[in-house]
C-alpha positions as CSV (number, residue, x, y, z in Angstrom):
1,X,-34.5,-103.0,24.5
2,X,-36.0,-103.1,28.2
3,X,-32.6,-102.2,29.3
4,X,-32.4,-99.0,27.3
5,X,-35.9,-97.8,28.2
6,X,-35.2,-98.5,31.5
7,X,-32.4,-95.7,31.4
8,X,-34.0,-93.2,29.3
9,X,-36.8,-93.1,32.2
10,X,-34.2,-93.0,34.4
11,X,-32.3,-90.2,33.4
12,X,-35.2,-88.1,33.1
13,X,-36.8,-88.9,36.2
14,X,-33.6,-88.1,37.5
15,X,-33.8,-85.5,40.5
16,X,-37.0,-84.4,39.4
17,X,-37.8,-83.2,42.7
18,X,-35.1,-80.6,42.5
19,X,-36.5,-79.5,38.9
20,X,-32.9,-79.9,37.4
21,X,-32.3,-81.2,34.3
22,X,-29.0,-82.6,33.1
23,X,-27.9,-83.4,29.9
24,X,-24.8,-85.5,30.1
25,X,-24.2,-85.2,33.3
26,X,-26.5,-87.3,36.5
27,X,-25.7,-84.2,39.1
28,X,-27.1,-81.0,37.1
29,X,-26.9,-77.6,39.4
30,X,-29.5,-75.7,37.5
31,X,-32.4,-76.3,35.9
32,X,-30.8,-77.2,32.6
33,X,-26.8,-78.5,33.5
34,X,-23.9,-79.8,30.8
35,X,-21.4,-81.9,31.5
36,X,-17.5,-80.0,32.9
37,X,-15.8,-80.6,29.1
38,X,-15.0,-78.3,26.7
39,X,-16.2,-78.0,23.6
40,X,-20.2,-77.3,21.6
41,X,-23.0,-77.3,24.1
42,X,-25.7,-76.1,22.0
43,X,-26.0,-76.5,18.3
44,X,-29.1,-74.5,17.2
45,X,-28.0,-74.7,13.4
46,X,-25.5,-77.3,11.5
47,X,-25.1,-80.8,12.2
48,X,-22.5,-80.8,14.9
49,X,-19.4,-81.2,12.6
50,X,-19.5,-78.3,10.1
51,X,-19.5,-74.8,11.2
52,X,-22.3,-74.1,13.3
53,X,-25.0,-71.6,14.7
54,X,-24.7,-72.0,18.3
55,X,-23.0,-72.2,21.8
56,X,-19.9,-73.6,23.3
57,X,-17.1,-73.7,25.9
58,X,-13.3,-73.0,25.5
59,X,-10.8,-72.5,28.4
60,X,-11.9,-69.2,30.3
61,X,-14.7,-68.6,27.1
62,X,-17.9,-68.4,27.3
63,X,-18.5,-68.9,23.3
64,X,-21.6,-67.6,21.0
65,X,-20.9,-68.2,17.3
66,X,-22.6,-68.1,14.1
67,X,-21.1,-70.6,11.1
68,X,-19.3,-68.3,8.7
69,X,-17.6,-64.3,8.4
70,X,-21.3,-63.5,6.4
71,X,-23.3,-64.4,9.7
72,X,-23.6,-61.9,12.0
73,X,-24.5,-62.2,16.2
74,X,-27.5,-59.7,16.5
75,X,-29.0,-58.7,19.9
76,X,-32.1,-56.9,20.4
77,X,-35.7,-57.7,21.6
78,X,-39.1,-59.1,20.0
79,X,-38.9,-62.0,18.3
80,X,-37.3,-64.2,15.4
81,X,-40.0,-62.8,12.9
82,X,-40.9,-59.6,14.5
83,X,-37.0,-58.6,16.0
84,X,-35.9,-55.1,17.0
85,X,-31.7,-55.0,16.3
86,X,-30.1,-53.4,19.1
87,X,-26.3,-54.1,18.7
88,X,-24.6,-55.8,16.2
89,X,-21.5,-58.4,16.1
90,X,-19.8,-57.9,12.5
91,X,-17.5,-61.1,11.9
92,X,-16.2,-60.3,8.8
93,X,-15.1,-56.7,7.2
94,X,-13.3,-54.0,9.0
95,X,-16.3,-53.1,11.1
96,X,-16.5,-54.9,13.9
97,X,-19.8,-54.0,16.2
98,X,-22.7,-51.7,15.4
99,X,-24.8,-50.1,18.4
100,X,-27.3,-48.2,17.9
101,X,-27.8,-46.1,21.0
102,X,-25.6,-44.5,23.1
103,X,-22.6,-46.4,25.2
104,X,-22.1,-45.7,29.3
105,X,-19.2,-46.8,30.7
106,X,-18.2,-47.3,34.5
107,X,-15.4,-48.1,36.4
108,X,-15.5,-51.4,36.8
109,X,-13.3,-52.0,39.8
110,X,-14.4,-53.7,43.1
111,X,-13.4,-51.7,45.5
112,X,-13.6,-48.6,42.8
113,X,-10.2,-48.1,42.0
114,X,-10.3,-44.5,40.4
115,X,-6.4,-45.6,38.4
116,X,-8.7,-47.4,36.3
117,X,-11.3,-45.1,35.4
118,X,-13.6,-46.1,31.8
119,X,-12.5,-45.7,29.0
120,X,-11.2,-47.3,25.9
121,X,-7.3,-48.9,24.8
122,X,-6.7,-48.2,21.1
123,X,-4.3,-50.2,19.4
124,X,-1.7,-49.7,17.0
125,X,-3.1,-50.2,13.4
126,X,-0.9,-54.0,12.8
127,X,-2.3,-55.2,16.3
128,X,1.1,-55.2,18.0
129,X,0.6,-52.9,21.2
130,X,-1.9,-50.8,22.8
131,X,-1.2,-47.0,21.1
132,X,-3.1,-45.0,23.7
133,X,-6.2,-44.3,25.9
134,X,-9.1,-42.1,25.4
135,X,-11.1,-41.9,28.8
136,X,-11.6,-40.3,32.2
137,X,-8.5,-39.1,34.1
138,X,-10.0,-38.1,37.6
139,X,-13.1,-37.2,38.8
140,X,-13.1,-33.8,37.0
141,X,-11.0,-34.3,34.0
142,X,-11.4,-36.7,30.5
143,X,-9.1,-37.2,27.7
144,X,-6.0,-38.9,25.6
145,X,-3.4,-40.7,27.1
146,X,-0.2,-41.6,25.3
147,X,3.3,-40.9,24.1
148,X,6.0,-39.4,26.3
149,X,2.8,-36.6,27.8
150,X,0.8,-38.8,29.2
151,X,-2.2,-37.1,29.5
152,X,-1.1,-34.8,26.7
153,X,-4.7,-33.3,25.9
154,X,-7.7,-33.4,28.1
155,X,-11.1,-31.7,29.2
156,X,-12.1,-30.3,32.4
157,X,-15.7,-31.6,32.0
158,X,-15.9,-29.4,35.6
159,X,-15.2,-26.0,34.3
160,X,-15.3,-26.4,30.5
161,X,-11.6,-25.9,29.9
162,X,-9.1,-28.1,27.4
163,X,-5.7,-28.4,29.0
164,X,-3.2,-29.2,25.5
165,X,-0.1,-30.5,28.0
166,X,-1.7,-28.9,31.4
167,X,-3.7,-31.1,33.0
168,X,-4.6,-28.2,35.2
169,X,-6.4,-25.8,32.3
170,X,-7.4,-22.2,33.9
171,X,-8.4,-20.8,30.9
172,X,-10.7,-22.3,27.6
173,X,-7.4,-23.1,26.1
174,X,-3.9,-23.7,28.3
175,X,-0.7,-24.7,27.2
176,X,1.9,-26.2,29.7
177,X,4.3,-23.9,31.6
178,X,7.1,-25.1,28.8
179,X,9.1,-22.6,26.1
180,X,8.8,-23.5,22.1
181,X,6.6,-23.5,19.6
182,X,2.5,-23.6,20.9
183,X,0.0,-23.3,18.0
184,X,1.6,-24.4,14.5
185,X,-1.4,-23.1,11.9
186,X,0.7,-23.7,8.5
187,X,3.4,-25.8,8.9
188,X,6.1,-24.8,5.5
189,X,8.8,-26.1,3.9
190,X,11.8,-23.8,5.5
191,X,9.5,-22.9,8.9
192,X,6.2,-22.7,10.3
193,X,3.4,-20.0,10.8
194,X,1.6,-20.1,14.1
195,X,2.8,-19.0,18.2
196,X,5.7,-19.6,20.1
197,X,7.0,-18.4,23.8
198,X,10.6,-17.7,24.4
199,X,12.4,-16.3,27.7
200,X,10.1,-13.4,28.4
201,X,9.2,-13.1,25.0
202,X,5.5,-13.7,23.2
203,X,6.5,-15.2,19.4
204,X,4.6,-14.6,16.2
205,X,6.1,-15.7,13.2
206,X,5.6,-16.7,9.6
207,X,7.0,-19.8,8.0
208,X,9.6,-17.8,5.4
209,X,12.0,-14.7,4.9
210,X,9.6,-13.4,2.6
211,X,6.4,-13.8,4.3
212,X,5.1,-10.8,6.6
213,X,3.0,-10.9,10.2
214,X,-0.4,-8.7,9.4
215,X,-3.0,-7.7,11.6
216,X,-6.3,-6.5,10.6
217,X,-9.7,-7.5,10.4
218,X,-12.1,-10.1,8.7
219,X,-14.7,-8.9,6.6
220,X,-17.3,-11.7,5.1
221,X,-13.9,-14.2,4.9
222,X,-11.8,-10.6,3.1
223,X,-9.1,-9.9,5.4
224,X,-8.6,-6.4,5.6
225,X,-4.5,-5.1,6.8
226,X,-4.5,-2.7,8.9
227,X,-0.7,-3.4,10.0
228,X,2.1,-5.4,9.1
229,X,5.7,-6.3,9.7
230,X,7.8,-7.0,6.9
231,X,10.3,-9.8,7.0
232,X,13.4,-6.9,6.6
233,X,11.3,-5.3,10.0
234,X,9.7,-2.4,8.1
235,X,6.3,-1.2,9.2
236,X,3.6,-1.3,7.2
237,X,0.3,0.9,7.9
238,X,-2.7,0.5,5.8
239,X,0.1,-1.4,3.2
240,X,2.3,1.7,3.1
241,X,5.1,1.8,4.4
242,X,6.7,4.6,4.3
243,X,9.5,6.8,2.9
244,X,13.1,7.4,5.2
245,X,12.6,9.4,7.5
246,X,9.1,9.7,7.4
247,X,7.6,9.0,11.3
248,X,4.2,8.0,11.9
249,X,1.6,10.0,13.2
250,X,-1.5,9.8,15.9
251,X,-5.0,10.8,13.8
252,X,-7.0,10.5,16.8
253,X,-9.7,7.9,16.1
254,X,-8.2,8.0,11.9
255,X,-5.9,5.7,11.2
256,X,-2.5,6.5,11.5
257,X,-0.6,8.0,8.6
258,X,3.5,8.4,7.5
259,X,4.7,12.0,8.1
260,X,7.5,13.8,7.2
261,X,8.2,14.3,11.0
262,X,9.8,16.5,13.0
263,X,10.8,16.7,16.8
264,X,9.3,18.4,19.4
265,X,12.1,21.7,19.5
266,X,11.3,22.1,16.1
267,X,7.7,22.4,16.6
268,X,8.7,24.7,19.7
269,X,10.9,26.9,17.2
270,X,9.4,30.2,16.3
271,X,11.2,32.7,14.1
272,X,10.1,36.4,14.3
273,X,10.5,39.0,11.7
274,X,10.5,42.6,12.4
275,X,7.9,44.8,10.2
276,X,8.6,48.6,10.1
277,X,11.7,51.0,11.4
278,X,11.8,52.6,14.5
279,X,13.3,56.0,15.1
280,X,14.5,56.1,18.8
281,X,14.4,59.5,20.5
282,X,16.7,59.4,23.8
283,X,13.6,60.8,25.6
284,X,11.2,58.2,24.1
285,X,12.6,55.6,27.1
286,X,11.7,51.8,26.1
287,X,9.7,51.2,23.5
288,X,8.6,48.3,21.3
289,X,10.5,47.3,18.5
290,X,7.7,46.7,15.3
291,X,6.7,43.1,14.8
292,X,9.5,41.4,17.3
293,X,6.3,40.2,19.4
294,X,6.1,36.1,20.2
295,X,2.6,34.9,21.7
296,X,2.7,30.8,23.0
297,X,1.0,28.5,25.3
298,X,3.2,25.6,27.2
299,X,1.7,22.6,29.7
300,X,4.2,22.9,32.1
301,X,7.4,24.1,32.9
302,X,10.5,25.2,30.2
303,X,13.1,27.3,29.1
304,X,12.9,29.8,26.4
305,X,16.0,30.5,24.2
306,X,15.7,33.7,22.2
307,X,18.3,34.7,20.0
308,X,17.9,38.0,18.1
309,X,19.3,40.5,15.5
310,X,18.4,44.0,15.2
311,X,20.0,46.5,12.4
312,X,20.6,49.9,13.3
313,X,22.2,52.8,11.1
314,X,22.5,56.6,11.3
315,X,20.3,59.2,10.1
316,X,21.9,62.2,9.1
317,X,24.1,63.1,12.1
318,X,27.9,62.0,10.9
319,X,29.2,64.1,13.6
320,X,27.4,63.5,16.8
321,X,29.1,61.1,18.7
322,X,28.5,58.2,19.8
323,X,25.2,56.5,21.0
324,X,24.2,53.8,23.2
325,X,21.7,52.0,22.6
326,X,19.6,48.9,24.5
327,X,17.6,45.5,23.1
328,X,15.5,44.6,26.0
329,X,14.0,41.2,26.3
330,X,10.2,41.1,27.8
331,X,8.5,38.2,29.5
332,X,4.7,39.0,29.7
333,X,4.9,42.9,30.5
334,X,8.4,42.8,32.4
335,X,11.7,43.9,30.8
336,X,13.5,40.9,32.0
337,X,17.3,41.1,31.1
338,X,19.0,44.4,29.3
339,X,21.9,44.1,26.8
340,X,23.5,47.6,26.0
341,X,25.3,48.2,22.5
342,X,27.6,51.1,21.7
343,X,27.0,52.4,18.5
344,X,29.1,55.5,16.5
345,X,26.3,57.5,15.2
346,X,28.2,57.2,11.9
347,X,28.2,53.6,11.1
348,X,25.7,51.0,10.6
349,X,25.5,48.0,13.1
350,X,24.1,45.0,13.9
351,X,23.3,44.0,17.1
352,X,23.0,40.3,17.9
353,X,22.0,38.4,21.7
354,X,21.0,35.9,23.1
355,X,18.5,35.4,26.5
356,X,17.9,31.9,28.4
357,X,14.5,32.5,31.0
358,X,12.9,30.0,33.0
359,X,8.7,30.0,32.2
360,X,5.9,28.3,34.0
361,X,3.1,26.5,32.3
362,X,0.3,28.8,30.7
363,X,0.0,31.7,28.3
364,X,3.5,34.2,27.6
365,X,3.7,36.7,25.2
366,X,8.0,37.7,24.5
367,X,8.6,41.0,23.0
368,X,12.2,42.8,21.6
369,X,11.9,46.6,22.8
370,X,15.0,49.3,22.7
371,X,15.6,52.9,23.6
372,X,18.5,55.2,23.3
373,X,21.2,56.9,25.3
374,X,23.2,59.7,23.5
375,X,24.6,63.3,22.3
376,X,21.5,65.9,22.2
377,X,20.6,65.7,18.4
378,X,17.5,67.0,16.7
379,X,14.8,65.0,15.7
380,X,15.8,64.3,12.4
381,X,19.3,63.3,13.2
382,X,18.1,60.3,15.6
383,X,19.2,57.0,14.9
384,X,16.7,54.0,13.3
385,X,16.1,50.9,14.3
386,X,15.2,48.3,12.0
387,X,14.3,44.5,13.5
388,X,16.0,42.1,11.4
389,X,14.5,38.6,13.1
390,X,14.3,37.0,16.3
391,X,14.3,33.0,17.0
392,X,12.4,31.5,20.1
393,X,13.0,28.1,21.1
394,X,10.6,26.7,23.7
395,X,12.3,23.7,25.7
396,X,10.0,21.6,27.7
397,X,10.9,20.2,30.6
């Protein structure tokens, strides 16, 4: 019994100038030291042989450990009966740690490596490899690494851009300099809806042969066509679209509408009819035939076709001769090309031309005028004119 007191007093006088204590071992470092073995060190619940509330040491482990998969490892500050739960170690269920606050991770590297920035390893759903990496990329840039990509989508925390394949975004939203699909928004059975890029080509497309591409507007979650493109290439306007033939038409700030077009020498083609007869006297000189007068306005420079048939016929003088007579053309007050007809005083005949000029751009005015050359006959033996038509064709240049 002496010999056993003696140690007790030994062991805790033991280097009590140095203030260490040791508990198994006669050479404690610290104030409180443990024996080099493996194994429990502090038991603060259990006996020592069940499972345990408590402390130990493993190979390379540092161990903290409650007794069963019900007890959890709580940190936080305060005290046993007054305790203020910071983070929580789950050891049973599918939830493994609860924080509450917010989580700031560093590199941890010494010398900073910046290969091994923070971040988080996620691991494939049976545990058997690592499945990717969510985490900071470079000093301007954060993200997901994985898969053939890499860095297939990040954020460039710098300039507030996502990069989806382009780790160099210069835009909110940038794709990679790559052809093929882009943005899939409906992915169907036979295709999908969404954005593509080909050589030199911009794709929109729908997921079917049946299914059109529609632009238009949204209207409290109503969209609203304004165009479409059917799947056989028709276009629709406002859901019409059309009959063959039809064109579609410019209504300034209207929408546009299906016309029953027509080209632009059609528009340019005038058709003149003459009014009243004209009786020509060889002294009258040039005069105006009735109603074969054309007035027009062009922007620039054309050619004016005008084709033309005038009807002329005898009077009452069966005997007189025979009469020449002239259709002049005239371009804004200028008789500008002369085409002379010989015509028996006895007969009726038609007289038909045709006059090519060259016209600037601005204001014209065409006119058909005639006169006479023939036997002295009296005045009411001289022959009529009567205008039949006359055809202008303006031809822009």
């Amino acid at each position: 019994m002496k010999t056993i007191l003696t140690s007790i007093i030994f062991f805790i006088s033991y280097n009590t100038i140095a203030q260490n204590v040791g508990i198994g071992t006669t050479t404690p470092t610290g104030p409180l030291s443990f024996p080099s073995i493996l194994g429990n060190k502090v038991v603060l619940w259990g006996d020592g042989n069940a499972a345990h509330y408590g402390f130990g040491v493993q190979s390379a482990q540092l161990q903290m450990y409650s007794d069963a998969p019900a007890a959890n490892i709580v940190f936080g500050y305060g005290r046993s009966g007054s305790f203020t739960e910071r983070m929580r170690i789950i050891n049973g269920g599918t939830e493994g740690l609860i924080l509450n606050g917010r989580v700031s991770l560093r590199n941890g590297t010494n010398p900073v490596d910046q290969n091994y920035a923070p971040g988080i390893w996620l691991y494939k759903a049976d545990n058997t490899a690592a499945l990717g990496f969510m985490g900071v990329q470079n000093n301007q840039n954060m993200g997901f690494y994985g898969g053939p990509a890499g860095w297939g989508f990040t954020y460039d925390a710098i300039n507030s851009r996502v990069g989806i394949g382009n780790n160099n975004p210069n835009a909110p939203l940038s794709f990679p300099p790559s052809l093929g699909k882009k943005i899939t928004l409906y992915p169907g059975a036979t295709g999908d809806v969404g954005f593509g890029v080909s050589g030199n080509r911009l794709q929109i497309y729908s997921d079917n042969p049946n299914a059109d591409v529609a632009i238009g507007y949204d209207a409290a979650g109503v969209f609203n066509e304004r165009f479409a493109v059917k799947p056989t290439g028709a276009l629709a306007v406002n859901g019409n679209v059309g009959s063959p033939g039809q064109v579609l038409q410019s209504n300034g700030a209207s929408a546009a509408t299906w016309t029953s077009g027509t080209n632009d020498l059609f528009n340019r083609t005038a058709q003149v009819r003459g009014t009243n007869a004209l009786l020509v006297n060889a002294s009258d000189g040039r005069v105006d035939i009735p109603g074969m007068t054309y007035a027009f306005n062009i922007p620039g420079n054309a050619r004016v076709l005008v084709n033309f048939n005038v009807l002329s016929y005898p009077n009452s003088c069966a005997f007189c001769g025979v009469s020449q007579i002239d259709v002049l053309v005239n371009l804004d007050g200028n008789d500008v090309n002369l085409l002379r007809y010989i015509v028996p005083n006895a007969q009726v005949q038609t007289m038909t031309g045709s006059v090519y000029l060259a016209v600037g751009a601005g204001n014209h005015t065409l006119k058909l005028r005639s006169s006479v050359y023939g036997p002295a006959v009296t005045v009411g033996e001289v022959p009529s004119i009567f205008s039949n038509d006359m055809i202008i064709q303006v031809i822009q240049q």
